[in-house]
PARO-101666 format. One record per residue (C-alpha): residue number from 1; x, y, z; residue in three letters. Coordinates in steps of 0.5 Angstrom, whole numbers, always signed. Layout:
ATOM resi    c1    c2    c3 resn
ATOM  NUM     X     Y     Z  ALA
...
END
This chain:
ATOM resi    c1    c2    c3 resn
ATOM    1  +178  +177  +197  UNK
ATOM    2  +177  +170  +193  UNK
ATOM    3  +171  +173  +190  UNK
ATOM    4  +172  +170  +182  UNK
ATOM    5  +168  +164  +180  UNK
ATOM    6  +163  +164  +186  UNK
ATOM    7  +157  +166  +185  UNK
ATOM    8  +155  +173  +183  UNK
ATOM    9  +147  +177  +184  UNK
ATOM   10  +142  +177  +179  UNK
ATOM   11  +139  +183  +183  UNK
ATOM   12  +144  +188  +178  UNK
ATOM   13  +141  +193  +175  UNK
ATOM   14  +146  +197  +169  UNK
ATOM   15  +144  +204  +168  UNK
ATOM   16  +151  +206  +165  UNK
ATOM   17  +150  +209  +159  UNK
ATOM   18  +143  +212  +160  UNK
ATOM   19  +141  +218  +160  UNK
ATOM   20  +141  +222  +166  UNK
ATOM   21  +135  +224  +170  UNK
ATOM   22  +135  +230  +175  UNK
ATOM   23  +129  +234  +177  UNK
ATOM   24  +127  +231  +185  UNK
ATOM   25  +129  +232  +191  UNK
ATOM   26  +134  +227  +194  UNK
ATOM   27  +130  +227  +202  UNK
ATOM   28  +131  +220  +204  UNK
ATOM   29  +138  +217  +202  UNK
ATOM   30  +143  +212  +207  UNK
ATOM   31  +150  +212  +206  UNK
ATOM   32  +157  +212  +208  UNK
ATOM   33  +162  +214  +203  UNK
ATOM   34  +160  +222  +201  UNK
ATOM   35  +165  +227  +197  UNK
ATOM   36  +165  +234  +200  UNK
ATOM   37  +169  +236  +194  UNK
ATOM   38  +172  +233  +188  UNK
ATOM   39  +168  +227  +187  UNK
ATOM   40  +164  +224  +182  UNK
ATOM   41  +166  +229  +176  UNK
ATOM   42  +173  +231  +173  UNK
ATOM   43  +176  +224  +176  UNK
ATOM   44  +180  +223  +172  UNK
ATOM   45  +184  +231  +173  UNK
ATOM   46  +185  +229  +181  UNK
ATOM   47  +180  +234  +183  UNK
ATOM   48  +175  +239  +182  UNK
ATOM   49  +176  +245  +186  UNK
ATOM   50  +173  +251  +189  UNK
ATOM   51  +169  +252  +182  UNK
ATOM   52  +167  +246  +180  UNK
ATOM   53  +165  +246  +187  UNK
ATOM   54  +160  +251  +186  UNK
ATOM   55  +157  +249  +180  UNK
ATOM   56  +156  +243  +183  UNK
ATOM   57  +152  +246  +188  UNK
ATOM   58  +149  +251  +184  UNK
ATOM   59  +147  +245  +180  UNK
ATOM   60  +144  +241  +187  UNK
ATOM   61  +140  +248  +188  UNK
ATOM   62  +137  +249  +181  UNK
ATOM   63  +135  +242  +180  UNK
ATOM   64  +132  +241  +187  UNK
ATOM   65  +137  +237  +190  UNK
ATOM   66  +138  +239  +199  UNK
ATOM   67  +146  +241  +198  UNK
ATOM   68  +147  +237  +205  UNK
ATOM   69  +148  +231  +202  UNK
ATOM   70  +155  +234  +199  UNK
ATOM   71  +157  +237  +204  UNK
ATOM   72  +157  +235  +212  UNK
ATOM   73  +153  +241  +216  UNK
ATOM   74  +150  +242  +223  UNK
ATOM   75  +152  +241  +229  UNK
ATOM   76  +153  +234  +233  UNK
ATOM   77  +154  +233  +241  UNK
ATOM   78  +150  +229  +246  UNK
ATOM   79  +144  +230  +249  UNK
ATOM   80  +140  +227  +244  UNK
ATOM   81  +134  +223  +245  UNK
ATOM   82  +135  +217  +241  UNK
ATOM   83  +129  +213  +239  UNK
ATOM   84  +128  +207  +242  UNK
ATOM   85  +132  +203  +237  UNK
ATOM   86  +134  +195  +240  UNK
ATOM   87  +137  +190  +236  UNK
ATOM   88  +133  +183  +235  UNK
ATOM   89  +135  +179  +242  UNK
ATOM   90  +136  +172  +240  UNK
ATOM   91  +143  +170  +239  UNK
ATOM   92  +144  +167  +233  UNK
ATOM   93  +152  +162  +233  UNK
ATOM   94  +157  +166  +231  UNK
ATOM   95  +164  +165  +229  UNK
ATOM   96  +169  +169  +231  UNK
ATOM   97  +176  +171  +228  UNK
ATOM   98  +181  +176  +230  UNK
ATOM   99  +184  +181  +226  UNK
ATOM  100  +189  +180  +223  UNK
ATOM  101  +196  +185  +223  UNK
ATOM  102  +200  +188  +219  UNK
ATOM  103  +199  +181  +214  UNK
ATOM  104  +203  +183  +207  UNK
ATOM  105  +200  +184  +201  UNK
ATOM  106  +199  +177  +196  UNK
ATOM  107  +200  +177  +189  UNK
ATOM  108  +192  +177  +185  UNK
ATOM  109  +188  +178  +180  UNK
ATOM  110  +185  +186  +181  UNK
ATOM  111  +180  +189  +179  UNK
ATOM  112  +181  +194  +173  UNK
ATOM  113  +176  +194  +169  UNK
ATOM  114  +169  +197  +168  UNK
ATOM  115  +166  +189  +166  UNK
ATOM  116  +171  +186  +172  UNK
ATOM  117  +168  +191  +177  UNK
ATOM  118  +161  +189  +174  UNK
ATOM  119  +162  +182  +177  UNK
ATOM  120  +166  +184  +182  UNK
ATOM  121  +160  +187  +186  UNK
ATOM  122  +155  +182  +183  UNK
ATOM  123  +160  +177  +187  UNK
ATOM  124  +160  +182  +193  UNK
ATOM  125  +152  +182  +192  UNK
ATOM  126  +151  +175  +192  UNK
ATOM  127  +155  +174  +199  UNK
ATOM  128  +151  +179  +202  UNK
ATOM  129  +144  +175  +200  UNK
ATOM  130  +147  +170  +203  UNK
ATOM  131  +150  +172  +210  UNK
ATOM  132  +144  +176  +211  UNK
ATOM  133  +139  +172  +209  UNK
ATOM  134  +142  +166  +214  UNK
ATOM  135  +141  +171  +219  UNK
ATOM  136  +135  +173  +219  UNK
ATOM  137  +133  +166  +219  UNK
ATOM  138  +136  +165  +224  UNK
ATOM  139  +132  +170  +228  UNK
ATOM  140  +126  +168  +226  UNK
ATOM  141  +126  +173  +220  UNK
ATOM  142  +126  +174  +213  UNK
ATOM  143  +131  +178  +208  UNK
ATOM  144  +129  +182  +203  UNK
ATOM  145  +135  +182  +197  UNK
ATOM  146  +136  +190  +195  UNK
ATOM  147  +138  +191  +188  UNK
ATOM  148  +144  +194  +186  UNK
ATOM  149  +144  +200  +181  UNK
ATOM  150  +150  +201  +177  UNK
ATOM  151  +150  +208  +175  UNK
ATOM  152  +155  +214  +171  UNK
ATOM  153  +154  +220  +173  UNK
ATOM  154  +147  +222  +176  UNK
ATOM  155  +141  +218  +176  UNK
ATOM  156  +134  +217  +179  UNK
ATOM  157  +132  +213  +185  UNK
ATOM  158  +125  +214  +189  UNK
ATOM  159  +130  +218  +194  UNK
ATOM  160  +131  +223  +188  UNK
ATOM  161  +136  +224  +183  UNK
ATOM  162  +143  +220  +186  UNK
ATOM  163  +150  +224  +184  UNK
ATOM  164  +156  +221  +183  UNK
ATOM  165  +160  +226  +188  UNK
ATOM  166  +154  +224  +194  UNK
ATOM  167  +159  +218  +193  UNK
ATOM  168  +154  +211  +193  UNK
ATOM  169  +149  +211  +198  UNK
ATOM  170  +142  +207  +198  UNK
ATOM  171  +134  +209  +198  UNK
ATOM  172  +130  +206  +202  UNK
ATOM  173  +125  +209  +197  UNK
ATOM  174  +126  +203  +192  UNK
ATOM  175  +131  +198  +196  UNK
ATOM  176  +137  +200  +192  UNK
ATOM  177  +144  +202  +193  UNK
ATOM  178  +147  +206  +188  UNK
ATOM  179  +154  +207  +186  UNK
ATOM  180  +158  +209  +180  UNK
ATOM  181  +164  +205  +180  UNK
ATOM  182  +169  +210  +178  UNK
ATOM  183  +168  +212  +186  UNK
ATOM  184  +174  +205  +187  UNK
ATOM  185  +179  +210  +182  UNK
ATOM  186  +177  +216  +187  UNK
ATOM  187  +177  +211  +193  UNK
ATOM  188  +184  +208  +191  UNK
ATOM  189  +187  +215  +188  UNK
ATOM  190  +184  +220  +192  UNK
ATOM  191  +183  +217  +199  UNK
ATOM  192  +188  +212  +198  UNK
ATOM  193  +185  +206  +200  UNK
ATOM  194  +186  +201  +194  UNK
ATOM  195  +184  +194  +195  UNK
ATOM  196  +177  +190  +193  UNK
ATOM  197  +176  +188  +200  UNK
ATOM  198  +175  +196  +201  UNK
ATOM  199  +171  +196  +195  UNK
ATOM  200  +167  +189  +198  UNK
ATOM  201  +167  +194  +205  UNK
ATOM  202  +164  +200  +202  UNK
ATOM  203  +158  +196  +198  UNK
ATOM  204  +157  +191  +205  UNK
ATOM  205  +157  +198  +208  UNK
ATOM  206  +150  +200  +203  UNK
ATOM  207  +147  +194  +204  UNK
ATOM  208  +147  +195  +213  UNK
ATOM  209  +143  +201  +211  UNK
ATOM  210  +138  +196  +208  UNK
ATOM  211  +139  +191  +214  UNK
ATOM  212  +138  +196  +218  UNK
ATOM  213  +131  +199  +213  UNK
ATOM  214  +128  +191  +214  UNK
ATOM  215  +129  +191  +221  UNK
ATOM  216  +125  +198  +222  UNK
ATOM  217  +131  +201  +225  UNK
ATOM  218  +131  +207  +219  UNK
ATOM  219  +122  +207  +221  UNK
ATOM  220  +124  +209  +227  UNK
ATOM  221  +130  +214  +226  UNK
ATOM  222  +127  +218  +221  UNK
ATOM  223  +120  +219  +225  UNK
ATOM  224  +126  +222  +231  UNK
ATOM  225  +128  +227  +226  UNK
ATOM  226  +123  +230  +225  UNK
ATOM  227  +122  +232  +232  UNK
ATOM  228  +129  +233  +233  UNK
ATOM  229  +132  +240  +232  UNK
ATOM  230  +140  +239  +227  UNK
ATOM  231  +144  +238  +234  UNK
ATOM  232  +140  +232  +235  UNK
ATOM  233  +140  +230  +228  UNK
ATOM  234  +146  +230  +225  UNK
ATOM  235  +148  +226  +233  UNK
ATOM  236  +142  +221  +230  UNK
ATOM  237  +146  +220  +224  UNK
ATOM  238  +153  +219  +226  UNK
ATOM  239  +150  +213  +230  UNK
ATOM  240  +146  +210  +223  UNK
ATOM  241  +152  +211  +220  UNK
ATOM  242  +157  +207  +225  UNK
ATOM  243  +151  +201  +226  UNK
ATOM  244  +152  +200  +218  UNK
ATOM  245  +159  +200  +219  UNK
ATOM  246  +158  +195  +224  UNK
ATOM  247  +154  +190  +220  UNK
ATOM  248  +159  +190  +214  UNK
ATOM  249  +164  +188  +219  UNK
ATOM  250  +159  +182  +221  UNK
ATOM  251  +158  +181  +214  UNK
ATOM  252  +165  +181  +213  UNK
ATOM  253  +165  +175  +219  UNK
ATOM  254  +160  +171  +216  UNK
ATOM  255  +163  +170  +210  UNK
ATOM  256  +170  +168  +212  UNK
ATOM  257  +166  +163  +217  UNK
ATOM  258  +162  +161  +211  UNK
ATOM  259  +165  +162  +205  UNK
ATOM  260  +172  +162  +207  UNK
ATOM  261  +174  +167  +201  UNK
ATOM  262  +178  +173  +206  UNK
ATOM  263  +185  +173  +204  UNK
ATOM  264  +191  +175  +209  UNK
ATOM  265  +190  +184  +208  UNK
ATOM  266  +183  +183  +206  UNK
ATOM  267  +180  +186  +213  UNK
ATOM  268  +186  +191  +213  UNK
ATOM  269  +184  +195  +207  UNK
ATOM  270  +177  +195  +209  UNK
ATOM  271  +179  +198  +216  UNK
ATOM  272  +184  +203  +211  UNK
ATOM  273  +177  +205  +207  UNK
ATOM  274  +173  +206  +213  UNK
ATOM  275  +179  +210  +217  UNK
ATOM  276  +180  +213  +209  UNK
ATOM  277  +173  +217  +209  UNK
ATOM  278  +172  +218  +217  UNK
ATOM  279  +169  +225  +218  UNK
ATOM  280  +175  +228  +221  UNK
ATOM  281  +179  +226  +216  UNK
ATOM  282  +176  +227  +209  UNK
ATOM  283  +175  +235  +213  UNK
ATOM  284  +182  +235  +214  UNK
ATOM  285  +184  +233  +207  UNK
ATOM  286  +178  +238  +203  UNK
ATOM  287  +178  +245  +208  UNK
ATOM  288  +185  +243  +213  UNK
ATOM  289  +182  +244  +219  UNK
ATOM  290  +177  +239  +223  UNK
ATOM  291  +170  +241  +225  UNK
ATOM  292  +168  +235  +230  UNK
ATOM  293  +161  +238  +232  UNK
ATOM  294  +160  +238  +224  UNK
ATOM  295  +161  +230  +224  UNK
ATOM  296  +155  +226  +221  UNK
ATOM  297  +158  +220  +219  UNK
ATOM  298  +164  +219  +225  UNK
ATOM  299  +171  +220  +225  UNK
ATOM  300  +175  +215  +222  UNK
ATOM  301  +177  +212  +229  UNK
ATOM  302  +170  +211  +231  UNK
ATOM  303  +168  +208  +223  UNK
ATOM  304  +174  +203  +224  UNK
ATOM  305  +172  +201  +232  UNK
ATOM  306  +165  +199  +230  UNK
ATOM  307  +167  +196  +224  UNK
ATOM  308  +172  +191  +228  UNK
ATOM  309  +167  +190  +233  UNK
ATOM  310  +162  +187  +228  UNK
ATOM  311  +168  +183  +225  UNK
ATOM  312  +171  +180  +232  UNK
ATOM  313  +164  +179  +235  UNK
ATOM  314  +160  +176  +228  UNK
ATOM  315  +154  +178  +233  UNK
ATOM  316  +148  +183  +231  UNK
ATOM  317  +148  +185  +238  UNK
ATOM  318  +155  +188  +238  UNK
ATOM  319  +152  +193  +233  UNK
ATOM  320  +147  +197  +238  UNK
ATOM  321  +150  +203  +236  UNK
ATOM  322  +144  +207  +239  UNK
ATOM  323  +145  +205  +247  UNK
ATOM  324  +151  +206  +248  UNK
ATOM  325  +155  +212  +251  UNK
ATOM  326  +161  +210  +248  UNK
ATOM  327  +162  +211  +240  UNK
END
């Protein structure tokens, strides 16, 4: 990605460093990219087995923190009666762009260090303010720009307390999508999913859970869960979590049609990383064996296929991830 020199977000709030907060409830958060196990503590040891586990369950418990955003639960099927989610109709011009295949791998600059993630992200930031904001201009609405929260560890969000090991996630609480940066090294090591443009995928991913926030899409869903039994819900879930990753790919299109700043192998690490953390396959690598009727987040074929489709269609439309049979 041609992200060095472009212009980086001032909506970035740096906590890294500070003090770590705990002692609320973490009910309302939207993400992605969540670790059943081996994330966000003892990174640097390759993974943190059934103990450290454990503790950190045990410390979710003490501290009032629902466990189910580290560990995917509940059934998942059809039959769910979806809330009347629609996209908004008019159909703004887009560009498309096939997807390339099997482009090799150009030499660039990488991103490594701490303070080069730091502007990275910002720079990533700063493109999704722009594309949204074009967007929603385009029909007839205003985009409101998230703030992006750096944090090491835990931290406090208006969702309750954020930890590492819940990978990034974003608060419709406060507007903010929250990451710790050492998940790129889990992402790269673990997952094997390297690549700023994976990085860009996973912070665009973020920011759909607040497009889909602005455009009352999150309203509407969290009003059916309460009447929904955790069949219904999870099912509910999987479609959030796709439609973000449809919006990243509709992101990714605009900003090659904008900006131009896609390189040859970009979209290939976006669509590794997707396939990386699909449900499927994150259960296949933690308990070694796939439990579909457990999935939240949609498999890895699923988090690819929405992800293409915003891509090649640069259409918001293309995301109705609610009316549709064929996930």
């Amino acid at each position: 990605m041609r992200w060095r020199g472009q212009r980086e977000s001032e909506n970035i709030e740096d906590r890294r460093g500070e003090r770590r907060g705990f002692g609320f409830p973490f009910p309302g958060g939207s993400g992605g990219v969540r670790f059943p196990s081996g994330g966000g503590s003892a990174r640097r040891g390759g993974g943190i087995g059934i103990v450290g586990l454990l503790i950190i369950l045990g410390l979710m418990l003490f501290f009032g923190i629902d466990p189910s955003v580290l560990l995917q639960g509940g059934p998942n099927g059809g039959g769910a009666n979806f809330p009347d989610i629609h996209l908004p109709q008019e159909r703004p011009d887009a560009t498309n762009f096939p997807i390339p295949g099997g482009q090799a791998q150009i030499n660039r600059p990488q991103t490594t260090s701490d303070d080069d993630l730091k502007h990275f992200v910002a720079v990533v930031l700063g493109t999704t303010e722009d594309v949204w904001t074009e967007t929603f201009k385009q029909f007839g609405l205003r985009y409101r720009d998230p703030t992006l929260v750096l944090y090491s560890g835990a931290t406090r969000s208006a969702c309750g307390t954020g930890m590492a090991a819940m990978g990034p996630f974003y608060c419709p609480g406060d507007q903010k999508v929250y990451i710790d940066l050492d998940f790129y090294r889990e992402l790269k090591n673990r997952f094997h999913a390297p690549g700023d443009f994976a990085e860009a995928y996973v912070i665009a991913h973020e920011v759909g859970h607040h497009v889909q926030n602005l455009l009352g899409i999150a309203d509407k869903v969290e009003a059916a869960r309460r009447r929904m039994g955790p069949r219904e819900v999870n099912a509910l879930q999987v479609r959030m979590e796709l439609q973000a990753d449809c919006f990243a790919g509709v992101w990714a299109n605009r900003v090659q049609a904008e900006k131009g700043l896609i390189e040859p192998g970009d979209i290939d690490e976006a669509i590794n990383a997707a396939s990386a953390i699909g449900d499927d396959r994150i259960q296949k690598q933690t308990q070694g064996y796939v439990v579909p009727d457990s999935f939240t987040h949609g498999s890895s074929a699923q988090r690819v296929r929405w992800f293409r489709k915003g891509y090649e269609s640069g259409e918001l439309q293309a995301c109705d991830t609610f009316n549709t049979d064929n996930l």
